[in-house]
C-alpha positions in Angstrom: 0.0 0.0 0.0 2.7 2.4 1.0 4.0 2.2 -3.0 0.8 2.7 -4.2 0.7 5.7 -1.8 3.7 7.0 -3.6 2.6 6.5 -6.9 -0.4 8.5 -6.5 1.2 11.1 -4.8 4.2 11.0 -7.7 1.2 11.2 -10.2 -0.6 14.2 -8.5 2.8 16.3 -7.7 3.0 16.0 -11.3 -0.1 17.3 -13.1 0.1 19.9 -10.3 3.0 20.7 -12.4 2.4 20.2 -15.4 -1.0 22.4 -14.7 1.5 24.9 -13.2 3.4 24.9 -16.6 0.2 25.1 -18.7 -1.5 28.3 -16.4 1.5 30.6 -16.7 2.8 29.7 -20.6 2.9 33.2 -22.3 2.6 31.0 -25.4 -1.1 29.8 -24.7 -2.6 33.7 -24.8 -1.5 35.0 -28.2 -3.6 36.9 -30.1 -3.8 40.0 -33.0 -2.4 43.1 -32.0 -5.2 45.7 -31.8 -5.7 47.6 -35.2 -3.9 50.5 -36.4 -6.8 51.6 -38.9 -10.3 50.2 -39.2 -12.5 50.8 -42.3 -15.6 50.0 -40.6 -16.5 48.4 -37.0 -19.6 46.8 -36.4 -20.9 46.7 -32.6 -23.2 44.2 -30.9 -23.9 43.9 -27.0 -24.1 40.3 -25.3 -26.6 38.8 -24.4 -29.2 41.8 -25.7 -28.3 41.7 -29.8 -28.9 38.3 -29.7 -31.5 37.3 -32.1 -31.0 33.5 -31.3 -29.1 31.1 -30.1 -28.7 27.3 -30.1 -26.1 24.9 -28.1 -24.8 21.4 -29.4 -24.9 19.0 -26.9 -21.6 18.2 -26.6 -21.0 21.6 -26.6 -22.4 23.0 -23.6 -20.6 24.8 -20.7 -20.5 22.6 -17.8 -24.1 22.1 -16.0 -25.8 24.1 -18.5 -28.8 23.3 -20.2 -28.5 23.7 -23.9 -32.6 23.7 -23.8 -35.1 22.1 -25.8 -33.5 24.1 -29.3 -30.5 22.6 -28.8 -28.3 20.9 -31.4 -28.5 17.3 -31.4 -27.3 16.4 -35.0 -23.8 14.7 -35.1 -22.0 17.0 -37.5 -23.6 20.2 -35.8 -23.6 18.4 -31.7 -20.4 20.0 -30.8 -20.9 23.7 -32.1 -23.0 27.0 -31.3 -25.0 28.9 -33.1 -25.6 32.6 -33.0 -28.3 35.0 -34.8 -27.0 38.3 -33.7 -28.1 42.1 -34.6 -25.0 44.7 -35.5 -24.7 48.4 -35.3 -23.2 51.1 -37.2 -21.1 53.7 -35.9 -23.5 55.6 -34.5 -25.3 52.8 -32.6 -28.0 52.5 -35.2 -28.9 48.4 -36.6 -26.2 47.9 -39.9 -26.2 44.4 -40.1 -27.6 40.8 -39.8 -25.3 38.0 -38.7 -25.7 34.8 -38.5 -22.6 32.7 -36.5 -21.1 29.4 -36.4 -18.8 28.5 -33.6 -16.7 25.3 -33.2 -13.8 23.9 -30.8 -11.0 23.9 -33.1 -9.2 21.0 -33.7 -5.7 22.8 -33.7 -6.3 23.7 -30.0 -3.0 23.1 -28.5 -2.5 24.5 -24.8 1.4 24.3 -24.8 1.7 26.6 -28.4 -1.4 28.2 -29.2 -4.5 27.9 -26.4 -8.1 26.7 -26.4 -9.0 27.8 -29.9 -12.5 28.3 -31.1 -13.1 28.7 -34.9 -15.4 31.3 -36.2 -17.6 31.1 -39.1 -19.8 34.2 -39.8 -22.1 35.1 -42.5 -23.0 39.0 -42.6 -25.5 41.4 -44.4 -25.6 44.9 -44.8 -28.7 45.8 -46.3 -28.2 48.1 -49.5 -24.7 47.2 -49.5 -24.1 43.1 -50.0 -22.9 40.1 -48.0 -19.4 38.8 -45.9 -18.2 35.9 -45.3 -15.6 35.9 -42.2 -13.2 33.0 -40.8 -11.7 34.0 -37.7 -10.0 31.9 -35.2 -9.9 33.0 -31.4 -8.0 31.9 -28.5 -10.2 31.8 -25.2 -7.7 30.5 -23.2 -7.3 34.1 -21.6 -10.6 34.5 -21.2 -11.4 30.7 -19.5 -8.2 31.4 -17.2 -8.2 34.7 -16.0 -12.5 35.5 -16.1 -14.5 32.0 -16.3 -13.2 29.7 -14.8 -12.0 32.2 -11.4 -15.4 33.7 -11.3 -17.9 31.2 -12.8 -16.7 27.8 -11.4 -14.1 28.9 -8.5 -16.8 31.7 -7.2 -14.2 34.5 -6.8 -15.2 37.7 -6.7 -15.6 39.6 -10.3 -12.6 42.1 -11.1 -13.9 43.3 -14.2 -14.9 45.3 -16.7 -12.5 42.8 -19.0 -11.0 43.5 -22.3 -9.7 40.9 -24.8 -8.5 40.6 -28.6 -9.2 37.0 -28.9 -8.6 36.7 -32.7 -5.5 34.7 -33.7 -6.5 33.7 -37.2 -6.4 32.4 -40.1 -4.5 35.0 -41.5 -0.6 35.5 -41.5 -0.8 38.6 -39.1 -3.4 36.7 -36.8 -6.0 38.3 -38.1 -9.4 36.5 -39.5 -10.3 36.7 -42.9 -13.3 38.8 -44.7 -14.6 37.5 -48.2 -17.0 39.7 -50.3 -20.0 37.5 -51.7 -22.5 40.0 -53.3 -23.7 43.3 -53.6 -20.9 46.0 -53.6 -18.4 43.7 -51.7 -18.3 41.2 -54.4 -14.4 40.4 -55.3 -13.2 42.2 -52.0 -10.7 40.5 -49.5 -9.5 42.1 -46.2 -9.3 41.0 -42.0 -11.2 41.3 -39.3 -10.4 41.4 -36.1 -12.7 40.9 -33.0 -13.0 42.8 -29.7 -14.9 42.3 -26.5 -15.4 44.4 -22.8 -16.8 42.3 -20.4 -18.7 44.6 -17.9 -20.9 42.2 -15.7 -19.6 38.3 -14.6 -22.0 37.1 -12.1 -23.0 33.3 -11.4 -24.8 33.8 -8.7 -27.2 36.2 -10.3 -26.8 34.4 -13.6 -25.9 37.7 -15.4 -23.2 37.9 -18.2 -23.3 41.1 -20.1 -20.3 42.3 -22.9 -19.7 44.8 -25.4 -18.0 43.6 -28.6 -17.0 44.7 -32.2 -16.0 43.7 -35.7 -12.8 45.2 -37.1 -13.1 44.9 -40.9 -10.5 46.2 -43.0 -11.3 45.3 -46.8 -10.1 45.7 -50.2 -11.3 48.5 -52.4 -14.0 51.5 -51.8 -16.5 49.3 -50.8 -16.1 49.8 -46.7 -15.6 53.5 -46.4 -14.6 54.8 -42.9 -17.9 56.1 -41.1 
């Protein structure tokens, strides 16, 4: 008994350490630098632009209920969907998203973090439709805000800021792709951007600012 004892302790001291390692790697919270220039940002608020929202299964947060919407299919189980309202520069509605995220399989905790990919699909009446890929690291968001406040119950420290996108593009950046109207042809990034104001489980209340740095091709996205 008194090896097994040992054993188990041996095993313990080490993915204390190994958790120790993986908590303060620099390398596991990269993300875009903030942009220089924007051509146009696009601002929603969390949870009140929401227009819907649907949970996979295997996707939920833990203990939460993913509801009787929720996503159930085997190819769609293990995302979330968003229908979400945007604003124009002057606070007034702009734009109609609709928002697929996904655990991404390149998730890595000792090079890159806990990477969620990002597929969006967005209309600008009078002006045409974007595609965007973006991939964002929540790692700094799951260490430092969630998992403290949420599931440890410390007290909230906020309002938070992160730049979460890391991706796909070669300055960490996501990717804008025009599909019709006036932003057919044009290419460009995006870059994403959230405040967290309000982090409260006991109260069940999560509330956030957040915005769409796009940066495109061409006079279609003039500054506003």
């Amino acid at each position: 008994m008194r090896h097994l004892f040992v054993a188990i302790a041996g095993l313990m001291v080490g993915a204390a350490a190994a958790g120790t390692v993986l908590y303060f790697n620099p390398l596991s919270e990269k993300s875009a630098a903030q942009p220089q220039a924007t051509d146009r940002v696009l601002h929603y608020s969390l949870p009140d632009q929401v227009l819907e929202f649907a949970v996979g299964e295997d996707a939920r947060v833990f203990g939460q209920d993913t509801g009787e919407d929720s996503l159930w299919e085997e190819t769609i189980d293990r995302t979330a969907v968003l229908g979400l309202l945007l604003n124009d520069a002057a606070n007034q509605p702009a734009a109609i998203a609709s928002r697929l995220m996904a655990t991404s399989a390149d998730t890595d905790l000792l090079l890159r973090g806990v990477l969620v990919s990002d597929h969006w699909l967005v209309t600008i009446p009078g002006e045409g439709t974007l595609f965007v890929r973006a991939e964002s690291n929540a790692w700094p968001f799951l260490k430092k805000t969630l998992l403290p406040v949420w599931y440890l119950d410390r007290p909230w420290h906020g309002p938070a800021e992160y730049w979460p996108t890391v991706g796909p593009g070669s300055d960490e950046s996501g990717v804008a792709v025009g599909i019709t109207g006036a932003f057919r042809g044009s290419e460009g990034s995006v870059i994403e951007h959230y405040e967290i104001s309000a982090l409260d489980r006991k109260r069940e209340v999560a509330l956030a600012k957040a915005e769409l740095h796009l940066n495109l091709s061409g006079p279609q996205v003039a500054a506003q």
